[in-house]
N, C-alpha and C positions, 0 to 999 in steps of 0.2 A: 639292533635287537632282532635276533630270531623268530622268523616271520611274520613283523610289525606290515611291513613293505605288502608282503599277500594279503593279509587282516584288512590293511589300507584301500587295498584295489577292490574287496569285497564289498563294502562301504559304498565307495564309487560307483560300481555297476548293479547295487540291486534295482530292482526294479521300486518305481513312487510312481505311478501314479492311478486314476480311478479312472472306469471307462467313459464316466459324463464328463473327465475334465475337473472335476473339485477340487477343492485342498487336500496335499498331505498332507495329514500332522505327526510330525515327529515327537518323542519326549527321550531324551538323552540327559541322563542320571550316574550318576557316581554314588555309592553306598561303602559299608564297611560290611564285613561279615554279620554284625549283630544289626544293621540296618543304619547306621546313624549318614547322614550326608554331608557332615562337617567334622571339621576340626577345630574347636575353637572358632566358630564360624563363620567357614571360607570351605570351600571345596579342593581346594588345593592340597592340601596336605594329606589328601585320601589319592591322587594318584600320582604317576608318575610318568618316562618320558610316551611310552603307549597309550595311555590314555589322553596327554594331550594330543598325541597325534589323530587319533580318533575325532577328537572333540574339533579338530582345526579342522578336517577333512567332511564332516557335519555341516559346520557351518558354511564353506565350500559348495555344498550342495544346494542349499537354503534360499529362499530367495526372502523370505522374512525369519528374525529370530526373535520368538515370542517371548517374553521375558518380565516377571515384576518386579514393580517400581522396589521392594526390598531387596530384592535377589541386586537388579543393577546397581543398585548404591551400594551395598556390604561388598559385592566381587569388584567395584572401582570398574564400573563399565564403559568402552571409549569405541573409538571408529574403527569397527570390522575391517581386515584385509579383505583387499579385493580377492575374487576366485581366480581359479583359472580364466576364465576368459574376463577377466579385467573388469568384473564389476563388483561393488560391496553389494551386501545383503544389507535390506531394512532392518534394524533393529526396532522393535516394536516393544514398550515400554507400557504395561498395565497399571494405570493408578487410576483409581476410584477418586481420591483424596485432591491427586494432583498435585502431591507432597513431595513435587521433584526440585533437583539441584540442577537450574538450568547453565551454573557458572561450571558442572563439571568436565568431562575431557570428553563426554558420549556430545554431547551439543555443540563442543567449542571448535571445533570446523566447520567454516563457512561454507565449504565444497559439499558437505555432506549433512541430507536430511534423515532423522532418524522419524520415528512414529510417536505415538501416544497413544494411548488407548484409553477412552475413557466414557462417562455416561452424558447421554443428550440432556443431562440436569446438569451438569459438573459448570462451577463456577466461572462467569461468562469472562471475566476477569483474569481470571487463570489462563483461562480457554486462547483469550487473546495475545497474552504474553509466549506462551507454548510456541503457538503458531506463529508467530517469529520465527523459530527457529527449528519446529519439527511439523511435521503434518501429523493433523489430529483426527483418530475415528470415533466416532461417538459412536455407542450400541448399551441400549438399556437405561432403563429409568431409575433412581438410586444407588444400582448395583451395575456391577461389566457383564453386558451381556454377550459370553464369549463366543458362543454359535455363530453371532450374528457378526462380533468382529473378526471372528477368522474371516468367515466369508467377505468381507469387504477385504480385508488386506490382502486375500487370496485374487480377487478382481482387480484392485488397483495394484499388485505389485509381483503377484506370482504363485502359485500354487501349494509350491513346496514351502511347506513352515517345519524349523525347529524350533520348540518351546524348550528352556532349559532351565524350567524353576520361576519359583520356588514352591512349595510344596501348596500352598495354597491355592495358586494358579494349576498347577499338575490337578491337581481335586477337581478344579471346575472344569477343566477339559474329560478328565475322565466322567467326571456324573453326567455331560451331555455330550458323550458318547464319541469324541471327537478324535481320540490318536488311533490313530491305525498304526503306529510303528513306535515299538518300547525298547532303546536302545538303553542297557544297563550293565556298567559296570561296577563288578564287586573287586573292591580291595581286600586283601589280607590282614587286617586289622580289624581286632576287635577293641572299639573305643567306650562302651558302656556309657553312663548317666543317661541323661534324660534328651536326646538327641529327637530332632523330628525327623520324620518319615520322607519317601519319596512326596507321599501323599496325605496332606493332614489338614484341618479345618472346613471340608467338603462336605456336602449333603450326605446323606446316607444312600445308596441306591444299588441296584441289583449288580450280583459279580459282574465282571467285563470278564470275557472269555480269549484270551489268546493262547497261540500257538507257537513253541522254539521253532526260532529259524535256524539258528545255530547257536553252534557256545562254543568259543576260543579261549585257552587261557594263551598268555604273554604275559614276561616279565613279572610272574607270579600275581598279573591280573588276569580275569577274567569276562571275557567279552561278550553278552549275551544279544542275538536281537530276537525280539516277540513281534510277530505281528497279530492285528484283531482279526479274533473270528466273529465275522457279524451275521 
């Protein structure tokens, strides 16, 4: 595909990171023209082969992939390829509930720990069978307190985080102010009904102001990255 290959390398060399050292956070989004982020709900049928090249090149990057517990069960979430230099990225798994499938294909390698993410309340019970098989970050009392678990899984595992949904997690990162980098792809489709948003069931709080980094189209997609102005 005509100049997927450049698109790619661009990816690659921007610049993540902050001058104290912090986390980056990413959010990388698939939409249709009228905004919807599924098809029948799955995100696949909204891109094609550039966008997953994108999406794989993302994770590449990553050193954790933030992700909720609905998003990884609806997409059949399993063990990240390793990057270039031969490591997987933490997939880090948001449930409050802790209403995970620990028999699915994301846990069932022994060679590889995934995360959890959940509240210093969340069921001690739960808590313990988890942790068998993933490391758990506790942050927040009733609710995910996600400021507080970036920042730990930014300590314990790496910097660089891609968050990739779903819409309700995108919200609580955005209301506490936490992606610095909005990588959003629009497909050429327009899908109508009642579809949700990048961003939906979040607080209410003041605009976030970002900045085009660029916009690509390929393969009749379109490749945007935003970074925040803070």
């Amino acid at each position: 595909m005509d100049g997927l290959s450049e698109l790619v390398e661009m990816y690659r060399t921007d610049k993540r990171t902050h001058a104290d050292s912090s986390a980056w956070l990413m959010v990388n989004m698939i939409t249709s023209i009228d905004g919807a982020i599924a098809v029948e709900g799955l995100s696949g049928g909204l891109g094609n082969e550039a966008d997953f090249a994108v999406f794989k090149t993302l994770r590449g990057l990553a050193d954790v992939i933030l992700v909720g517990a609905g998003t990884a069960g609806a997409e059949s979430y399993k063990v990240p390829s390793p990057n270039a230099a031969g490591v997987r990225p933490v997939i880090a798994v948001v449930s409050r509930r802790l209403s995970i499938d620990l028999e699915s294909a994301l846990f069932a390698d022994p060679t590889y720990r995934p995360a959890v993410v959940t509240t210093t309340d969340a069921d001690a019970a739960l808590v313990g069978a988890i942790a068998q098989v993933a490391d758990v970050v506790a942050a927040g009392v009733g609710q995910v307190d996600v400021s507080a678990a970036v920042q730990q899984l930014a300590a314990r595992f790496g910097p660089t985080i891609l968050a990739e949904g779903g819409p309700t997690l995108n919200a609580q990162l955005a209301a506490d102010d936490l992606v610095d980098e909005l990588c959003v792809t629009t497909s050429p489709l327009v899908i109508g009904g009642a579809g949700g948003r990048m961003l939906a069931n979040g607080p209410v709080h003041d605009p976030r102001s970002f900045v085009i980094d660029r916009s690509v189209p390929i393969g009749g997609l379109v490749f945007a990255r935003y970074l925040r102005q803070r």
